[in-house]
C-alpha positions as a LaTeX table, in Angstrom:
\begin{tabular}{lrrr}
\hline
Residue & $x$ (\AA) & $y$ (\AA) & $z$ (\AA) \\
\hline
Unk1 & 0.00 & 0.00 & 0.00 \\
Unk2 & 1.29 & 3.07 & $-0.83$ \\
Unk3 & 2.52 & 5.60 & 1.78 \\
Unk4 & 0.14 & 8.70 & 0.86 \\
Unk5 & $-3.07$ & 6.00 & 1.57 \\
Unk6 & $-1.53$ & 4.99 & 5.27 \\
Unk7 & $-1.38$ & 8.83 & 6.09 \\
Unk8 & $-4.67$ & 9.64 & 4.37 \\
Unk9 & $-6.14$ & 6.81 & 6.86 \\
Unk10 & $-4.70$ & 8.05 & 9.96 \\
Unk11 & $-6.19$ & 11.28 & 8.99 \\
Unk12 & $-9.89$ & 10.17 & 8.51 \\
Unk13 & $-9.07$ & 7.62 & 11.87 \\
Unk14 & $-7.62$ & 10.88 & 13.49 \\
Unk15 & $-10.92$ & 11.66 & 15.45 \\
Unk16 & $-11.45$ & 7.79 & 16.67 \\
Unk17 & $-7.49$ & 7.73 & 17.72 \\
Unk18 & $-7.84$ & 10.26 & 19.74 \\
Unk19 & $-9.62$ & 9.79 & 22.46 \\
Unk20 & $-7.35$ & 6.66 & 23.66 \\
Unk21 & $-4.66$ & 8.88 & 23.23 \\
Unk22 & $-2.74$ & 10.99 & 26.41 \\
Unk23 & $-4.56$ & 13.74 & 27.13 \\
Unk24 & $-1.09$ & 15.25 & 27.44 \\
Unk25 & $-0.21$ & 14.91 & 23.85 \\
Unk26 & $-2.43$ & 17.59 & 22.82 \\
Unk27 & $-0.69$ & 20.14 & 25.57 \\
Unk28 & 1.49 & 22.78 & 24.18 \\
Unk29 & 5.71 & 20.96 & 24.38 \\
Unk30 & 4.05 & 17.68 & 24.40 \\
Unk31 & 5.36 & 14.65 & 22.98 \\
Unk32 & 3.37 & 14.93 & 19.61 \\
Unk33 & 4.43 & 19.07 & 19.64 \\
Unk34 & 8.48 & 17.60 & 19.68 \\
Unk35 & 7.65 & 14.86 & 17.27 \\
Unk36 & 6.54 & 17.73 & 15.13 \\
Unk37 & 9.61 & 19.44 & 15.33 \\
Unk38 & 12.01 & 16.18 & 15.11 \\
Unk39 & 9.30 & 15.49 & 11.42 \\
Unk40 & 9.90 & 18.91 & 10.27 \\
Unk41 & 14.00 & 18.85 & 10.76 \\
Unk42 & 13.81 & 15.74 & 9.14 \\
Unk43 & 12.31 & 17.30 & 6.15 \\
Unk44 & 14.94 & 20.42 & 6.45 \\
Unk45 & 17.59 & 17.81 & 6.15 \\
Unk46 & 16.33 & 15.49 & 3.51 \\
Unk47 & 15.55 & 18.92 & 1.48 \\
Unk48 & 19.37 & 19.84 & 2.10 \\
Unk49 & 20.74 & 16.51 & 0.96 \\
Unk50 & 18.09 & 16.86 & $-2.29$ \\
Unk51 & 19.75 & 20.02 & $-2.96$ \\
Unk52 & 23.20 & 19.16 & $-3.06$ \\
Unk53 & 22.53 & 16.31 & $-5.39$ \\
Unk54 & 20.77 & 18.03 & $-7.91$ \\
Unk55 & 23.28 & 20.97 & $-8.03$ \\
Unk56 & 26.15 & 17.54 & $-8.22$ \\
Unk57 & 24.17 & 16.40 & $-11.40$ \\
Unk58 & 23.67 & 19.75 & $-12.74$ \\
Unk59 & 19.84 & 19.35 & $-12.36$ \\
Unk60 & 19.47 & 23.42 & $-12.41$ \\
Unk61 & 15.14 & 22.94 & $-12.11$ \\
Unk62 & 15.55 & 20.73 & $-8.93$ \\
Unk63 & 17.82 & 22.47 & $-7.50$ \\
Unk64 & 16.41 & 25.47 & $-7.45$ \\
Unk65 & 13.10 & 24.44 & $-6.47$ \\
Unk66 & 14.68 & 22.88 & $-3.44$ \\
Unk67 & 17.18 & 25.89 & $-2.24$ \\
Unk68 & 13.84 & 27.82 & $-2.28$ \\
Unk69 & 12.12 & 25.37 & 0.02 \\
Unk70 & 14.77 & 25.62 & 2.99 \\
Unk71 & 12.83 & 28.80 & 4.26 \\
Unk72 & 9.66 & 26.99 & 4.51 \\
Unk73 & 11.19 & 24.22 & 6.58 \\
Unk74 & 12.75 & 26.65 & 9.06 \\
Unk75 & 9.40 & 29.12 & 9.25 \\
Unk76 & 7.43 & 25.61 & 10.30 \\
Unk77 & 10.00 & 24.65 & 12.80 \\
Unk78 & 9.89 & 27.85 & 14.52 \\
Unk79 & 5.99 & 28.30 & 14.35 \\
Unk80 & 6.30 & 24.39 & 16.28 \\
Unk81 & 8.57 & 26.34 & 18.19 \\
Unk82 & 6.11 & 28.99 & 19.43 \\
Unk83 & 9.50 & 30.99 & 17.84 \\
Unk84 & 11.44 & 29.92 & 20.92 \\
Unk85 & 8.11 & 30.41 & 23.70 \\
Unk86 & 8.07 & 26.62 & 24.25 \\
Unk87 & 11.93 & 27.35 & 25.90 \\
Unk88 & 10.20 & 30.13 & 28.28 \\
Unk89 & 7.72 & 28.05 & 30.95 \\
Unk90 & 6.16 & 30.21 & 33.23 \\
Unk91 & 3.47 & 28.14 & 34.92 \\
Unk92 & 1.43 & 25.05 & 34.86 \\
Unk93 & $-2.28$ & 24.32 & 34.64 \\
Unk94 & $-3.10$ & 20.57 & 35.60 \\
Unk95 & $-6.23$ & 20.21 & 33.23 \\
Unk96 & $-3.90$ & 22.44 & 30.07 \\
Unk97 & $-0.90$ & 22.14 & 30.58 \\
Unk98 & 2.38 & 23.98 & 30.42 \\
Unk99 & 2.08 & 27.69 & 30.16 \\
Unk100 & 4.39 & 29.94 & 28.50 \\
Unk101 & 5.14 & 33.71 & 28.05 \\
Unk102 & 3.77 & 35.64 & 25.39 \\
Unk103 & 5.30 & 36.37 & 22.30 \\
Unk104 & 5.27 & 40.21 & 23.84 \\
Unk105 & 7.23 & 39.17 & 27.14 \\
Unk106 & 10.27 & 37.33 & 25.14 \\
Unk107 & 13.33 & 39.34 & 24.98 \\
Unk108 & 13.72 & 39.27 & 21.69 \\
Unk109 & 9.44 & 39.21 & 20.98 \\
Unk110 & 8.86 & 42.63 & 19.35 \\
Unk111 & 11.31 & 41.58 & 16.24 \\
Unk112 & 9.64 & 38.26 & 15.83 \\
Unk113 & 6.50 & 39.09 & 13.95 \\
Unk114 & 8.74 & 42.27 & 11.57 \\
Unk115 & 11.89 & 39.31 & 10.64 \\
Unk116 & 8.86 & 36.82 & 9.61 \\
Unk117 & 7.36 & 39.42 & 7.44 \\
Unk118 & 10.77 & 40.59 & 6.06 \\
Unk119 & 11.72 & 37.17 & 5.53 \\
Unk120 & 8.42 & 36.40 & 3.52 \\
Unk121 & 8.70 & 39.10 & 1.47 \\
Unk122 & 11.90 & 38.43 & 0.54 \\
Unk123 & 11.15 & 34.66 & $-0.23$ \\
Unk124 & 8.52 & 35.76 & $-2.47$ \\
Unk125 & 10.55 & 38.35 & $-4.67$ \\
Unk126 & 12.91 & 35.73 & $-4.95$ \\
Unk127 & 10.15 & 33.16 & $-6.46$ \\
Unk128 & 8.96 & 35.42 & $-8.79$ \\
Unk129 & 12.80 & 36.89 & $-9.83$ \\
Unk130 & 13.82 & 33.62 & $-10.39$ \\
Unk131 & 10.61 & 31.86 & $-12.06$ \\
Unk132 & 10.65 & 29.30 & $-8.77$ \\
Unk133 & 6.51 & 29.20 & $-9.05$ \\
Unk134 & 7.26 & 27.82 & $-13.21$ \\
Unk135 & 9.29 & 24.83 & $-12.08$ \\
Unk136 & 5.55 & 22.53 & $-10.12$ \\
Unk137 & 3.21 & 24.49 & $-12.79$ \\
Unk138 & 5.10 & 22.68 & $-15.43$ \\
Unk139 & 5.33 & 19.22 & $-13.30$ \\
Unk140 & 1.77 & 19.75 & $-13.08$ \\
Unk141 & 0.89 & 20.43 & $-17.11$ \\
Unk142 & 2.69 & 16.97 & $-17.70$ \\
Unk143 & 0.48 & 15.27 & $-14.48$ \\
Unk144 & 3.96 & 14.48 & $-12.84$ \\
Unk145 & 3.09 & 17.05 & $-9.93$ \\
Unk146 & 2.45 & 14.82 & $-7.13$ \\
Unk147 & $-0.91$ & 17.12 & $-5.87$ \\
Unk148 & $-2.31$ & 13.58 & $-4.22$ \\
Unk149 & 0.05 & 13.81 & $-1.52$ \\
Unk150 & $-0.28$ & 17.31 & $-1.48$ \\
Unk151 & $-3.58$ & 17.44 & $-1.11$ \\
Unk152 & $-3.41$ & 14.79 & 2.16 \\
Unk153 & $-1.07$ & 17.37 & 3.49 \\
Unk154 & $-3.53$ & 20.29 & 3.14 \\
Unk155 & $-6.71$ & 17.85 & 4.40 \\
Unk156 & $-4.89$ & 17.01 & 7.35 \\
Unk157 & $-3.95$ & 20.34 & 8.33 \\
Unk158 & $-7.49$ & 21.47 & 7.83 \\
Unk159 & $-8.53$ & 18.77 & 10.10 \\
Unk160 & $-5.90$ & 19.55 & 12.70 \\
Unk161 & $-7.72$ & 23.22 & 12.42 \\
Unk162 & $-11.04$ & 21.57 & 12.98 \\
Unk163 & $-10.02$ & 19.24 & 15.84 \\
Unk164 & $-8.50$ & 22.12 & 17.31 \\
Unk165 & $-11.45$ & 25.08 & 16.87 \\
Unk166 & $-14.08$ & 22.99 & 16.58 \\
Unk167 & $-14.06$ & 20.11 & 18.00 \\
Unk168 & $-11.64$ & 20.93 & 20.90 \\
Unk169 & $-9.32$ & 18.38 & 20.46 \\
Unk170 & $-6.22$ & 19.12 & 21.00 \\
Unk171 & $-4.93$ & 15.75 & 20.33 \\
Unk172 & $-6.35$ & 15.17 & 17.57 \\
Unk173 & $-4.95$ & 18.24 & 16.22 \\
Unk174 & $-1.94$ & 17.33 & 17.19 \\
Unk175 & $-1.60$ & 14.28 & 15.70 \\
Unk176 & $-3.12$ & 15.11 & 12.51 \\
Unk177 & $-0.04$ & 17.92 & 12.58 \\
Unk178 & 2.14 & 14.89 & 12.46 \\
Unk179 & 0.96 & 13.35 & 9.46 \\
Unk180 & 0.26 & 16.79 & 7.54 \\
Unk181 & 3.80 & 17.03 & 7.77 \\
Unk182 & 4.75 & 13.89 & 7.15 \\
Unk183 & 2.50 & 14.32 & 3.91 \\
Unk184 & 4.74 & 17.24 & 3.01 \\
Unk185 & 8.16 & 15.12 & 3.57 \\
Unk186 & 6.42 & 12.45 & 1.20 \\
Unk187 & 4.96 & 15.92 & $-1.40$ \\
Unk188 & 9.02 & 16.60 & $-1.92$ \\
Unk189 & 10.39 & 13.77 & $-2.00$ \\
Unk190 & 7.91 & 13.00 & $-5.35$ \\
Unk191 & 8.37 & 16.14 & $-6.58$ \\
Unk192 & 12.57 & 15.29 & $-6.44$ \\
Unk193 & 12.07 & 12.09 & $-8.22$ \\
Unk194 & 9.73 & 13.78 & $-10.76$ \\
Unk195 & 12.64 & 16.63 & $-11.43$ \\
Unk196 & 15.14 & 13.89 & $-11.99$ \\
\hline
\end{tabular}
């Protein structure tokens, strides 16, 4: 069976799992918030090594599609992160958890939310300078964009956001996180082999 169907399962099984899951799990620094993390470094890592073996081969499409995808690893590590909050416990509530200064309170807080937006905007000139945005419209003219994984990606983030708002769930959101990410490892990976 093919990866993208186990994850799309343990998305739609998501809401069952749940509930026989540690309430704990869904608490902010939990075990499912570090697994997060260790999934998304993974994918920084595996995106590096992608890199450097395109730009060995000469592959100048795959290359540059990956260099431009290092930012987007590192903004979803520190958004896991709470950009560095999760390293600043103040408190804890026994029914939610750890508690943590605000954003406001770090000492470095008030520069957080002005790099992010510099750094965005800066990501984007450099997709449009450089044509990045070309590189999956063409994968996806000649139906070699893998948008099936990419799609599981997006649906489980979307349930995350409804386990979390509407269902209050935070474990479910959590570990819906976990395979949206996962989904995203598995979206790159395809889209590496299709540049090949």
């Amino acid at each position: 069976m093919p990866i993208k169907w186990i994850l799309l399962a343990g998305v739609l099984a998501s809401y069952f799992i749940s509930p026989y899951l540690p309430i704990s799990w869904g608490w902010e620094n939990s075990l499912l918030e570090w697994l997060q993390v260790v999934i998304l470094s993974a994918g920084l890592v595996l995106n590096c090594k992608w890199w450097q073996d395109a730009k060995a081969i000469g592959n100048a499409s795959a290359s540059l599609l990956l260099f431009s995808a290092l930012p987007l690893w590192l903004l979803m590590i520190g958004r896991e992160l709470s950009w560095g909050r999760v390293f600043y416990p103040s408190g804890f509530d026994p029914v939610e958890g750890p508690i943590f200064l605000s954003l406001a309170q770090l000492p470095y807080g008030a520069i957080v939310n002005p790099l992010l937006a510099i750094i965005i905007l800066v990501w984007l000139f450099a997709v449009i300078k450089y044509g990045v945005y070309k590189i999956p419209y063409q994968l996806l003219k000649e139906q070699r964009f893998p948008a099936s994984e990419l799609v599981i990606a997006v649906l489980a983030l979307v349930i995350a956001g409804i386990g979390e708002k509407q269902l209050h769930l935070p474990v479910m959101e959590e570990f819906d996180e976990c395979i949206a990410y996962l989904g995203l490892i598995l979206t790159a990976y395809r889209v590496k082999n299709a540049l090949k």
